[in-house]
N, C-alpha and C positions, 0 to 999 in steps of 0.2 A: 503494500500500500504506500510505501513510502518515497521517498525521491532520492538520489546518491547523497544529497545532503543531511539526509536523519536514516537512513535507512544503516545496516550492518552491512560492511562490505563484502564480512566472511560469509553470510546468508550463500550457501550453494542453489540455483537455481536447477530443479528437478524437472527432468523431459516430460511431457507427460505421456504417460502408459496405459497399457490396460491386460492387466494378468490377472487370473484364475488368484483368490486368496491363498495365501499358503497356512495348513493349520498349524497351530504352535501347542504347547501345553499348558494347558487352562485347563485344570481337574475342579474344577467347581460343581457340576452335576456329570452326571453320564445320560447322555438321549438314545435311546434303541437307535439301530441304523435305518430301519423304515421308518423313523420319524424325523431324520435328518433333515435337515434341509438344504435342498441343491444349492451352490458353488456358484456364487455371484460375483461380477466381474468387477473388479477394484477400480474404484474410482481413480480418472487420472490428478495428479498430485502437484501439477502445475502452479504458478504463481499464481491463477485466479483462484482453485479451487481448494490449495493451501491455506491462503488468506481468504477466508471463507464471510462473508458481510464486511470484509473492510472497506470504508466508504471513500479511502484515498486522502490525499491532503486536501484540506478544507480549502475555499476559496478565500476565507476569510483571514486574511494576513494575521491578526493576534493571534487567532486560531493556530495559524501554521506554526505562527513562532513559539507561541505552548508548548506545540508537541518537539517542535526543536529544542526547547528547554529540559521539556520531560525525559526525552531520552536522554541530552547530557547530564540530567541526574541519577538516572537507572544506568551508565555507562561507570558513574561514579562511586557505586556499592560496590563493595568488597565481596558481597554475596551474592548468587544466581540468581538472577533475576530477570524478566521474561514479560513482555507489554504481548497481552493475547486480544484477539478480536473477539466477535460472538461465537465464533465457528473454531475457537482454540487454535483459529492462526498465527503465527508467530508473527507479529509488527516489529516487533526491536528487542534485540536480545543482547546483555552486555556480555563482556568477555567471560567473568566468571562461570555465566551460564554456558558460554560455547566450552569452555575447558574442563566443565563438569560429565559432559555428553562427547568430548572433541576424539573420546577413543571407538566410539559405535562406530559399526561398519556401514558401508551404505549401505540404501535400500531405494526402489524408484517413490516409493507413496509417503513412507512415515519418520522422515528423517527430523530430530529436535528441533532444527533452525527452521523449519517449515510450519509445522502441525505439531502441538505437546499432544492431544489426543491421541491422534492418529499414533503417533510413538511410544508412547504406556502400552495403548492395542495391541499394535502390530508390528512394530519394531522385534527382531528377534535378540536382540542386545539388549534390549531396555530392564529385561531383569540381573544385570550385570550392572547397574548402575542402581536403579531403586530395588532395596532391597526391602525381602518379603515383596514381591513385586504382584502378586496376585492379589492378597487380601489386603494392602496396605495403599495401592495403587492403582490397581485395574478396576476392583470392584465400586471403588472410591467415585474413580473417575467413570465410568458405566452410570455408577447411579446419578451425576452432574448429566451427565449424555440425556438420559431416560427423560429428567425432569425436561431439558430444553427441546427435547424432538417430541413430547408429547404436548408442549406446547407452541410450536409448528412442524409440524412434521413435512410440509410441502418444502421448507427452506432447503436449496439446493444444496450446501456441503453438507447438512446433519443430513440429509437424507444420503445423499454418498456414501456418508459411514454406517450409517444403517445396514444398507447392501453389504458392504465389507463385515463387518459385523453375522449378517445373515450366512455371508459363503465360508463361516466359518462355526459347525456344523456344535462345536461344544462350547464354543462363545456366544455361540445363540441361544443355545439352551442355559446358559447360564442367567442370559438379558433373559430370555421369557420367564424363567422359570424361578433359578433361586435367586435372583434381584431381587423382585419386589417382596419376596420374604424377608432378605436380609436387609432391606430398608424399613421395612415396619420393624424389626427388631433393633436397629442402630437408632433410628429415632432420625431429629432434624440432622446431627452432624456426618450424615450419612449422604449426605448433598453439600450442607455448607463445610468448606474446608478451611476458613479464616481461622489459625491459632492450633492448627492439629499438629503433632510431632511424627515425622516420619522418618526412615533411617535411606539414608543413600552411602555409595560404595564409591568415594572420590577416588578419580585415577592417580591425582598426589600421593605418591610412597607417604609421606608425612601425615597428610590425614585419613587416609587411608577408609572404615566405614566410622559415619557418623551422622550423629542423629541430628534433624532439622525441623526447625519447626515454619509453618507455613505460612505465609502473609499475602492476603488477598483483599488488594483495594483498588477502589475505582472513585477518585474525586469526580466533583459533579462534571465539571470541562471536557475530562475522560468517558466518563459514562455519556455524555452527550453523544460520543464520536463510538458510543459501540463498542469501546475497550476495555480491560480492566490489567492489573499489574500481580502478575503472580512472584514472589522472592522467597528463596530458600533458605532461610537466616542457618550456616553450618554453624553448630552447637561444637562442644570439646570433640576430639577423636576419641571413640570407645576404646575399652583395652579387648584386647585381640582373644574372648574368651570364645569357646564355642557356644552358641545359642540356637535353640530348639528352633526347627521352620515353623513359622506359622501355617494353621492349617486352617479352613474353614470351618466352622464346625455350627454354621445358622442354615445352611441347606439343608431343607428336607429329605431323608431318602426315598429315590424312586422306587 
């Protein structure tokens, strides 16, 4: 959305494609195989459908110079931090954040500097970086997804990822099925994620895994334009014990 003057340079620009989803492991429910559901074709990942509702630089000169402010302040935290659109587009990501994510491998659709959504999803690296990455991050982020496509479902990227989502046959079943249980059981913070502590696996030898806690704001100027600010405040580095995986344990069994 943005212009080479606010925008990140490092942002890599994704062709856009169109592949057959690949399924990953996501052990959250198990669906019979006649109830699967057919392999839908991955949305392409392109700069429009990446930055999914960004509405571009405003016409309006303070407006623009705002958001050139905004970001030289998000450029200026020492921690990861990430301006996303409606659509979990990536608008402006400062370094900490690119060097948190800068060891994933590519992929054509779900790359960090593009879509955070899409990259919790479908990124096959991304549980290499957030860890507990199923209960701590997928499902987290699933239930954010649920709440905004059930209140438009026509809108063109949430619908994109729906399909990906859909051609992807245990991640489906997990959205239909043991979501909305495990969201009536988590309560409201099962959607809101402002102030939640999560643990990631920095590729710094030095801080190596550590726990963060989450910071999710949108001042009004921001919310006008459709954006809000996700930042990873990194807490101490834990000491290197072994810790039990987290398991689901709010899905019902089939």
């Amino acid at each position: 959305m943005a212009e080479e003057s606010v925008a990140k340079d490092s942002v890599t620009k994704v062709p856009a494609v169109h592949a057959l989803v690949v399924g990953r492991p996501f052990a959250l429910v198990q669906e019979p195989a006649e109830q699967q559901t057919a392999a839908g074709e991955r949305a392409a990942d392109n700069t429009t459908t990446a930055r999914t509702g960004a509405p571009g630089l405003p016409d309006d000169p303070e407006l623009r110079a705002y958001l050139h402010d905004y970001f030289a302040m998000t450029d200026a935290l020492p921690f990861p931090s990430v301006v996303l659109d409606q659509g979990w587009g990536v608008t402006h990501a400062n370094a900490s954040y690119d060097a948190l994510f800068g060891g994933v491998g590519p992929h054509p659709t779900a790359m960090p500097g593009h879509n955070f959504l899409r990259f919790v999803l479908f990124h096959p690296d991304a549980a290499d970086v957030l860890a507990e990455h199923e209960t701590a991050w997928c499902l987290p982020m699933l239930a954010q997804f649920a709440e905004a496509y059930a209140g438009n479902e026509s809108a063109p990227g949430l619908s994109d990822i729906r399909s990906e989502i859909a051609g992807d046959p245990i991640m489906d079943a997990a959205f239909r099925l043991g979501l909305p249980y495990w969201v009536r059981a988590v309560g409201d913070a099962a959607v809101h994620h402002d102030g939640a502590l999560r643990h990631v696996r920095h590729p710094d030898p030095e801080r190596g895994r550590t726990s963060c806690r989450l910071v999710v704001e949108s001042p009004r100027t921001l919310r006008r334009l459709g954006m809000r600010r996700l930042t990873l405040v990194l807490r101490d580095t834990e000491p290197a014990a072994r810790r039990a995986r987290a398991h689901l344990s709010v899905v019902p069994p089939r």
